[in-house]
C-alpha positions as CSV (number, residue, x, y, z in Angstrom):
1,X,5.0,2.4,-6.5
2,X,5.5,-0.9,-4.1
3,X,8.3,-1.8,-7.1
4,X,9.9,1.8,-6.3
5,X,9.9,1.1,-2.6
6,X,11.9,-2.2,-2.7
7,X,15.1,-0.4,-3.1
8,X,14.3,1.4,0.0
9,X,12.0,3.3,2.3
10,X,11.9,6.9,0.2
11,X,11.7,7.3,-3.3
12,X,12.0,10.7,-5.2
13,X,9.2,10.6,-7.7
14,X,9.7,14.2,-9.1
15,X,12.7,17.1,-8.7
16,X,10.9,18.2,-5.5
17,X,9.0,15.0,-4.6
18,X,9.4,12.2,-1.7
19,X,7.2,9.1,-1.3
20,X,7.7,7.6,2.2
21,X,6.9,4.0,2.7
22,X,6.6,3.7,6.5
23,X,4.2,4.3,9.2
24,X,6.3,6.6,11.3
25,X,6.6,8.9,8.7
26,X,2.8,8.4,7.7
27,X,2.3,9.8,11.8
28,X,5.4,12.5,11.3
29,X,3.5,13.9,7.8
30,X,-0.2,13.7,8.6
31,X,-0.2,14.7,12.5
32,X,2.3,17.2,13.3
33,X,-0.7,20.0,14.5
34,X,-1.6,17.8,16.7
35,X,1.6,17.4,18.0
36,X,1.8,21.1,17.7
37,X,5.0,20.4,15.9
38,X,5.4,22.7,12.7
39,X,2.8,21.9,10.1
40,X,3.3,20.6,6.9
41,X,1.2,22.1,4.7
42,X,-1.5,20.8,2.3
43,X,0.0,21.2,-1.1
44,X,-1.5,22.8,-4.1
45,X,-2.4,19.4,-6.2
46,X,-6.1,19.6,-4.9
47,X,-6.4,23.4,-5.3
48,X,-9.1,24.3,-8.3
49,X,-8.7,28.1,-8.0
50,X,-12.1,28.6,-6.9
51,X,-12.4,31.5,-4.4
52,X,-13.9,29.2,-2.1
53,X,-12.1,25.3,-1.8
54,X,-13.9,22.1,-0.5
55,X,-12.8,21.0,2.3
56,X,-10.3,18.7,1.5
57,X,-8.7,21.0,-0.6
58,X,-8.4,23.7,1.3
59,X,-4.9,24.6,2.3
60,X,-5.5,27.3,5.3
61,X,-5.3,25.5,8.3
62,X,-7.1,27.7,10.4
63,X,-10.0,28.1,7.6
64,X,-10.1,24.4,7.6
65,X,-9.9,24.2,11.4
66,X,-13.5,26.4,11.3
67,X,-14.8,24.9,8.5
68,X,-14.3,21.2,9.6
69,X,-15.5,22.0,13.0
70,X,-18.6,23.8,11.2
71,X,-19.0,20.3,9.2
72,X,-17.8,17.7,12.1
73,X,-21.1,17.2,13.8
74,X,-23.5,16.3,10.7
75,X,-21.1,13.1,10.3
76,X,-21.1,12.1,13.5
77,X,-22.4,8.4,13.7
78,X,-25.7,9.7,15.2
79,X,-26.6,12.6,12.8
80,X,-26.0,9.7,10.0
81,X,-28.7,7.1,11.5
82,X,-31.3,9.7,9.9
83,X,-29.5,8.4,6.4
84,X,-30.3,5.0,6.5
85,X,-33.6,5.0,5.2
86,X,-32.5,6.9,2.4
87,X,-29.5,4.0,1.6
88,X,-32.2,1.5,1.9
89,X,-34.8,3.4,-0.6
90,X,-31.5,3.3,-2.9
91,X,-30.8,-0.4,-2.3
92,X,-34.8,-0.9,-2.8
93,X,-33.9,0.8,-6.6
94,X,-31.3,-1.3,-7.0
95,X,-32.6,-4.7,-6.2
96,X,-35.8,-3.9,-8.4
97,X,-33.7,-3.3,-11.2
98,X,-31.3,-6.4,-10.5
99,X,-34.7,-8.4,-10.3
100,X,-35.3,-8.1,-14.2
101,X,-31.5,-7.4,-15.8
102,X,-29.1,-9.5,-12.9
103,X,-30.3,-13.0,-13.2
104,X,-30.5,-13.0,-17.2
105,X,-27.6,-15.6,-18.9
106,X,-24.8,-12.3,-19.3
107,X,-25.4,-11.1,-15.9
108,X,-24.3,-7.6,-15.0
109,X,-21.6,-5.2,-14.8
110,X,-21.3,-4.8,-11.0
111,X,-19.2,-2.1,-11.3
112,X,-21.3,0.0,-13.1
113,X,-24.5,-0.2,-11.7
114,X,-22.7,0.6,-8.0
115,X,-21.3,3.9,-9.4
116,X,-25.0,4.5,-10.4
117,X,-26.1,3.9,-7.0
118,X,-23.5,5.7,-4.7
119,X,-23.6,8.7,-7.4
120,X,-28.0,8.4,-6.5
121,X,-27.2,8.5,-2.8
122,X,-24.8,11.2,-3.0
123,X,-27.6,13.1,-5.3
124,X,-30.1,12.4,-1.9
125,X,-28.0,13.2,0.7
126,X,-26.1,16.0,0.1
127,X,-28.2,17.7,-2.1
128,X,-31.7,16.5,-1.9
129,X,-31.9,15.6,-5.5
130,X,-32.8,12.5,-7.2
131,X,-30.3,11.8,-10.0
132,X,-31.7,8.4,-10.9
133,X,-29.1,6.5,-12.6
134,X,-30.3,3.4,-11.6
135,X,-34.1,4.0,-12.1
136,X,-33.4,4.9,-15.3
137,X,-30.3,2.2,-15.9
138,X,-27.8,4.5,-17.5
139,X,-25.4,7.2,-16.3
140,X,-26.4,10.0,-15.9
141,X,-25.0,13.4,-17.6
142,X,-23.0,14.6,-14.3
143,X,-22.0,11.1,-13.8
144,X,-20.5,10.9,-17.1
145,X,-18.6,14.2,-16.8
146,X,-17.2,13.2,-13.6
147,X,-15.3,10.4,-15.3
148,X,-14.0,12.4,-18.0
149,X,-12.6,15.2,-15.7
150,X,-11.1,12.6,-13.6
151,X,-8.8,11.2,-16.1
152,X,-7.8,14.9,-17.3
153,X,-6.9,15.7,-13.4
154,X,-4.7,12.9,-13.0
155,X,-2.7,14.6,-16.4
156,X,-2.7,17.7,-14.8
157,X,-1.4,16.5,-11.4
158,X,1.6,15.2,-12.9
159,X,2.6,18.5,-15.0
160,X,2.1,20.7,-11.7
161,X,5.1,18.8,-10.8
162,X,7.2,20.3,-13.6
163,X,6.2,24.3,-13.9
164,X,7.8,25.0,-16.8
165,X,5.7,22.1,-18.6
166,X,3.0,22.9,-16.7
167,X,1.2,26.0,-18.7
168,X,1.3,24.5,-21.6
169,X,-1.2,21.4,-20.1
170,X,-4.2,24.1,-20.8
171,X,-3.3,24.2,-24.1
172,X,-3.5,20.3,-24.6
173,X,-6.5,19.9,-22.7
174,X,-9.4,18.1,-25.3
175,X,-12.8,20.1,-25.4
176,X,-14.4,17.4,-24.2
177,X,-12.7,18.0,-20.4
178,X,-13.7,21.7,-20.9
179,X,-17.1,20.8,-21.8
180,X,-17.4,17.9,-18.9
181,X,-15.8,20.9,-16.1
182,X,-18.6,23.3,-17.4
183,X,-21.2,20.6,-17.1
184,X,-20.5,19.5,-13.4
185,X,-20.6,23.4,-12.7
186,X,-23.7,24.3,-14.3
187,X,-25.6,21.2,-13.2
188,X,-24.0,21.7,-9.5
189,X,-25.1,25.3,-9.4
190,X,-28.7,25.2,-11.2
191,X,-29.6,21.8,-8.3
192,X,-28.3,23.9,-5.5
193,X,-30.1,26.8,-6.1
194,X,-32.9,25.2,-6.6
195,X,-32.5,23.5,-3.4
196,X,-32.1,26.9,-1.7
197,X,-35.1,27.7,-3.0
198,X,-37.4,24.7,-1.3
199,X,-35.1,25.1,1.9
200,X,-38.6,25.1,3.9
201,X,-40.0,22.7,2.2
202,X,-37.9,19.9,2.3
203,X,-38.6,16.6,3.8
204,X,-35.4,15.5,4.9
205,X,-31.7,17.3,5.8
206,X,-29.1,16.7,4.1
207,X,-25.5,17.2,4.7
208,X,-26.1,21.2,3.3
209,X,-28.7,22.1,5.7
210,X,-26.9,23.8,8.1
211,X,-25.1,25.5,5.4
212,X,-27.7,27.1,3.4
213,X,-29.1,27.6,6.7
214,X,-26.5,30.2,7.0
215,X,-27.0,31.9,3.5
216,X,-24.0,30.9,2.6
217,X,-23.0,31.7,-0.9
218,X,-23.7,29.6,-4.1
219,X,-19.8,29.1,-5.0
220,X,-19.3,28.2,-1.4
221,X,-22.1,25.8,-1.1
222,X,-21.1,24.3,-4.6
223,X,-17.6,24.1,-3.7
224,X,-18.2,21.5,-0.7
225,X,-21.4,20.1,-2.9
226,X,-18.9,18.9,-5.5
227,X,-16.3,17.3,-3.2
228,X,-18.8,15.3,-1.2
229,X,-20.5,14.2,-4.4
230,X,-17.2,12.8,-5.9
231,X,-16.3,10.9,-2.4
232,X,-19.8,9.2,-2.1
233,X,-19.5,8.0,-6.2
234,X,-15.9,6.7,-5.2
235,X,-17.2,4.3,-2.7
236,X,-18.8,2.6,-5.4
237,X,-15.1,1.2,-6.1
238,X,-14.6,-0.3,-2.7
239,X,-17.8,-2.0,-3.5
240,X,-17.1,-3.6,-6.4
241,X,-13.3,-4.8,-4.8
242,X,-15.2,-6.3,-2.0
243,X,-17.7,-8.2,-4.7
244,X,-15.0,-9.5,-6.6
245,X,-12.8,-10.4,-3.7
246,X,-15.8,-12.2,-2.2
247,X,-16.6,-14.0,-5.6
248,X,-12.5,-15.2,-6.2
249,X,-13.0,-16.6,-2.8
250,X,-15.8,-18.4,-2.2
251,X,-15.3,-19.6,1.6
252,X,-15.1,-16.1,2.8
253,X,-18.5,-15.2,0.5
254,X,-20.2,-18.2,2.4
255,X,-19.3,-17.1,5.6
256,X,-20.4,-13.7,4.8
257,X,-23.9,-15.2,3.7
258,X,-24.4,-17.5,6.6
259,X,-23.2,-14.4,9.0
260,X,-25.7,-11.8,7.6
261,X,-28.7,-13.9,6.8
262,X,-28.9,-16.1,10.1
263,X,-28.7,-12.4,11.4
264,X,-31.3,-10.9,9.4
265,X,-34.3,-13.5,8.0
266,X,-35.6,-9.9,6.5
267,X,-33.8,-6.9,5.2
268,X,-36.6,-5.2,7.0
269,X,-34.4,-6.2,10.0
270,X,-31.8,-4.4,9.3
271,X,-30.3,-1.5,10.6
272,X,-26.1,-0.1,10.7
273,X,-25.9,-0.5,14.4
274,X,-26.4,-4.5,14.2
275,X,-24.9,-4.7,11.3
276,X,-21.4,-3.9,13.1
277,X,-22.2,-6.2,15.9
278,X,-21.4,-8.5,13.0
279,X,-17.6,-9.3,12.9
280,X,-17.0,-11.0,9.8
281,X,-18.9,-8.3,7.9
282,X,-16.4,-5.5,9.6
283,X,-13.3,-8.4,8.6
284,X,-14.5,-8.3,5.0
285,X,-14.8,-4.8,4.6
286,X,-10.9,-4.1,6.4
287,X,-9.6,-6.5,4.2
288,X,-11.0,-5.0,1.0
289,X,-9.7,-1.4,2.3
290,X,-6.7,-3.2,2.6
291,X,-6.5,-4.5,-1.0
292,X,-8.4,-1.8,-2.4
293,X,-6.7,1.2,-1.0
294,X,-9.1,4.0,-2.2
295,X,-6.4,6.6,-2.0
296,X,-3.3,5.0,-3.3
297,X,-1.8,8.3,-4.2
298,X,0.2,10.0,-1.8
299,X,-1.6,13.0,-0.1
300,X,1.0,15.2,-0.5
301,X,2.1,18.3,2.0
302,X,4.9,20.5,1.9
303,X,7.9,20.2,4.6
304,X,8.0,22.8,6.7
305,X,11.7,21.6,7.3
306,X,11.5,18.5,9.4
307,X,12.4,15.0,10.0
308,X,10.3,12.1,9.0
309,X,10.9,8.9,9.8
310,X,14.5,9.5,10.9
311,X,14.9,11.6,7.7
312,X,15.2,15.3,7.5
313,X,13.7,17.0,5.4
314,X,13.9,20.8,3.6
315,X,11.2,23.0,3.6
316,X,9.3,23.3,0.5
317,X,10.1,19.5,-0.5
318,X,6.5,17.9,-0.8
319,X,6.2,14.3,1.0
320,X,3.8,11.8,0.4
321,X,2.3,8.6,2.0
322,X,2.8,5.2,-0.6
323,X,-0.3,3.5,0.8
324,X,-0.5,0.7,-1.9
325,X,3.2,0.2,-1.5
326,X,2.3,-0.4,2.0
327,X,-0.6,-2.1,2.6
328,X,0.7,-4.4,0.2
329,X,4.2,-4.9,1.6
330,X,4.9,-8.7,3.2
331,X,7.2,-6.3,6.0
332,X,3.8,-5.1,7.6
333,X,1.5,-8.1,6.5
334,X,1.7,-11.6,6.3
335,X,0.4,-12.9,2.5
336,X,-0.4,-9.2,1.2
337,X,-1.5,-9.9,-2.1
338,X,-4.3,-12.1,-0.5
339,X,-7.9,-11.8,0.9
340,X,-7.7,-13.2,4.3
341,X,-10.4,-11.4,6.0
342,X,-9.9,-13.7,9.4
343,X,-6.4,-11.3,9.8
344,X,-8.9,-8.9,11.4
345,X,-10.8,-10.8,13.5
346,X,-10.3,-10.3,17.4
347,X,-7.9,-13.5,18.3
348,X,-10.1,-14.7,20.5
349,X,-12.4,-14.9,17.6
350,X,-12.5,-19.3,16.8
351,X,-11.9,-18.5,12.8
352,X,-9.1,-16.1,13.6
353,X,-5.8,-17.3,12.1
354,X,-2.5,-17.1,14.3
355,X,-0.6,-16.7,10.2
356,X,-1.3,-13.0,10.9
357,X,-0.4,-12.6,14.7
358,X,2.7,-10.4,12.8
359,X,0.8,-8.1,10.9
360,X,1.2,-4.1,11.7
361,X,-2.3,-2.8,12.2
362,X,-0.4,1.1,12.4
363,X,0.4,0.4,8.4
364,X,-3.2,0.2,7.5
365,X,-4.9,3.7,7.5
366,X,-7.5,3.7,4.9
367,X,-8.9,7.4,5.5
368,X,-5.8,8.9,6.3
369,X,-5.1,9.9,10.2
370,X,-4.6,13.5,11.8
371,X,-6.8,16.6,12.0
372,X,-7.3,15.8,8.1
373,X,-7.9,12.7,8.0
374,X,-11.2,11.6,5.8
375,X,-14.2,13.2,7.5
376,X,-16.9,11.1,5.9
377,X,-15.1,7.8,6.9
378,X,-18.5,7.1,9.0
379,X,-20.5,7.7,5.8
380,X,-18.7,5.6,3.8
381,X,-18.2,2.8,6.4
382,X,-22.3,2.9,6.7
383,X,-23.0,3.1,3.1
384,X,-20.4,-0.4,2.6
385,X,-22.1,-2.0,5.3
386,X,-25.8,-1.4,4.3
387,X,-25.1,-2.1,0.5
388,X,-23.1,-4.9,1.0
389,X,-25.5,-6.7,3.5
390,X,-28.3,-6.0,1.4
391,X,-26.9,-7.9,-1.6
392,X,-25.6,-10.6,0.2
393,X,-29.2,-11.4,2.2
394,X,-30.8,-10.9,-0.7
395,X,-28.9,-12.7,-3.6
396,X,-26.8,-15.8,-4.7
397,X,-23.9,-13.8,-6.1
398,X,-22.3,-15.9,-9.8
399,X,-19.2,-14.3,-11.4
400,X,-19.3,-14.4,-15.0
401,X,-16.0,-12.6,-15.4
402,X,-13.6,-15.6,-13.9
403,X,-10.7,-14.4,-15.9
404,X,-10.8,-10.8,-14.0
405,X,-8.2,-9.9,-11.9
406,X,-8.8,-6.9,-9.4
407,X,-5.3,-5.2,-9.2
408,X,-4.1,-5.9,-12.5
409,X,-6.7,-5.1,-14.9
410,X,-7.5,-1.4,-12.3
411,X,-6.8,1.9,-13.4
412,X,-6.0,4.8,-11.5
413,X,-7.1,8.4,-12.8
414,X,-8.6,11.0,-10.4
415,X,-11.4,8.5,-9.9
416,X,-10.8,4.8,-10.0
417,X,-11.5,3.2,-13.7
418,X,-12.9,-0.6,-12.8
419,X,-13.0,-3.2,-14.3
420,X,-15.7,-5.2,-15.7
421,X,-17.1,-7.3,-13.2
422,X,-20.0,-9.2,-14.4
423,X,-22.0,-10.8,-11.9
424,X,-25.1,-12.8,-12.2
425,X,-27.4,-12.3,-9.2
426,X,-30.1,-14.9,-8.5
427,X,-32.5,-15.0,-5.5
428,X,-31.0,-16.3,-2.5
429,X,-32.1,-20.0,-2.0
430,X,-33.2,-19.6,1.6
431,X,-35.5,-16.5,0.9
């Protein structure tokens, strides 16, 4: 997409598609109800026919007004504090595990064993299930279907752009994907009504409580289930970035030690609202973001027959965000292809570095912006935080996998296909 973009700022990527490269036209497309300019529309890419969408599929704005409002509060940075103990219990699994497999002579793939643990908190907090991929060290069957849908979906999102391709994409589709869809359903549906069933007896909330509260119906309940499911497993990918990043440069990894253990002598000590008191963790993680954009794709909308960016636009054409293109274009930021955490340090900070005094803070918008911009952005912000400060007070951190290389060897499908990173994690020396 970025090589697209260097012959100019739009790109037509299909007979009715536009890819914008600027943030003007990232503020014209994703915030024109605020603005109460006319909306463009969600388009149908996300849609999965269901009679009830998730959330951040679902295209009526004024069902998604209610819904998100219904939804808003339970992510609030005070209704997720009940969470952390949960993400520590997880962690707990995790270290245990790393204790007897991470320290042997081939190490581990990090990447793996962080899909395992974000699919195991998603399992605990949204549905009050324990899925226990990393007690048991293997993916789990959902887990596994989730990564063979994915790579069907991305197929199936480029045909929608061509209709008269399109219907024949069903008749293409392997039996393992139809298998894998059925899979995620079934399991979905038999956990959830079995967590309707011990509604009263349940220890903790979850991010369904008030839901189920409501009697809201099965499909319903799975529908948003499903989605917040896949976006928990998906910050397992931002996690492993920021491991390998951290690894291919060392200084930054040391900094990150010294920062979080002088802070924290125990993990006991730790809780999220000192951990963002910490500004070299919160550099790290914006830099990864950066790199790692975790939505790379454009998320599309349909004109309703307006300008962007200087540009009009009919209605009907669908527009699109490049947020790779952008976050790693030297217009908005100095040295793009390069992890340079200090960039987001404060300048008063003394490690900040005057090299980036240039760079355009508006071009980096990692969970979107506008009324539908990501809602579990605090979630996934916490969860970083927690894991990531965990392994780095706890461990010496190897890479066995020199030869790696993050944005080459990465492979986008509907979910993020990693690399291998293999890391060999020892106890840390001072502990």
């Amino acid at each position: 997409m970025f090589g697209m973009h260097v012959n100019g700022d739009v790109v037509r990527i299909a007979p009715n598609d536009l890819v914008f490269l600027t943030p003007q036209a990232y503020t014209d497309i994703y915030t024109s109800t605020i603005d109460r300019k006319p909306a463009f529309i969600k388009s149908h890419m996300l849609d999965t026919g269901d009679k009830h969408e998730g959330l951040p599929s679902e295209r009526d704005l004024d069902v998604h007004r209610a819904l998100r409002k219904k939804m808003s509060p339970e992510f609030s940075p005070r209704a997720l504090k009940k969470f952390e103990p949960v993400i520590h219990e997880h962690v707990d699994d995790l270290i245990d595990q790393l204790e007897m497999t991470g320290k042997g002579a081939e190490g581990v793939d990090a990447a793996q064993w962080f899909e395992w643990l974000f699919c195991d908190i998603a399992g605990s907090t949204t549905l009050n299930h324990k899925f226990r991929n990393v007690q048991s060290g293997q993916a789990q069957p959902l887990l596994k279907a989730i990564q063979v849908v994915g790579k069907w979906l991305t197929v199936k999102h480029c045909l929608q752009r061509f209709p008269l391709i399109y219907p024949f994409s069903f008749v293409c589709m392997p039996p393992s994907v139809g298998l894998s869809f059925y899979s995620i359903l079934s399991e979905t549906k038999s956990v959830i009504r079995k967590r309707i069933q011990n509604k009263n007896d349940l220890k903790r909330q979850d991010f369904l409580t008030g839901m189920v509260a409501e009697d809201r119906p099965v499909d319903f309940l799975v529908s948003q289930a499903s989605h917040l499911v896949f976006d928990h497993y998906e910050s397992s990918s931002p996690m492993t970035a920021a491991v390998c990043f951290l690894l291919k440069y060392p200084t930054a990894l040391r900094k990150l030690q010294q920062e979080v253990r002088s802070a924290f002598p125990q993990a006991t000590d730790m809780t999220d609202a000192a951990l963002q008191e910490l500004p070299w963790l919160h550099a790290v993680l914006e830099e990864t973001l950066r790199l790692h954009t975790n939505v790379p794709y454009g998320l599309s909308r349909f004109s309703p027959g307006a300008t962007v960016d200087g540009h009009y636009v009919a209605k009907g054409v669908e527009v699109h965000s490049a947020a790779y293109a952008t976050t790693h274009s030297p217009r908005y930021f100095n040295k793009p292809y390069e992890f340079h955490p200090e960039r987001w340090l404060p300048p008063t900070d003394p490690a900040y570095d005057s090299t980036f005094d240039d760079d355009d803070r508006q071009a980096f918008r990692p969970f979107s912006i506008g009324t539908r911009n990501c809602l579990g952005q605090n979630m996934g912000y916490l969860m970083l935080r927690l894991v990531l400060a965990r392994l780095v007070q706890h461990y010496d951190w190897e890479l066995l996998s020199p030869e790696v290389d993050w944005d080459r060897d990465l492979r986008l499908w509907a979910v993020w296909d990693k690399p291998c990173v293999k890391v060999r994690f020892t106890l840390a020396k001072e502990i």
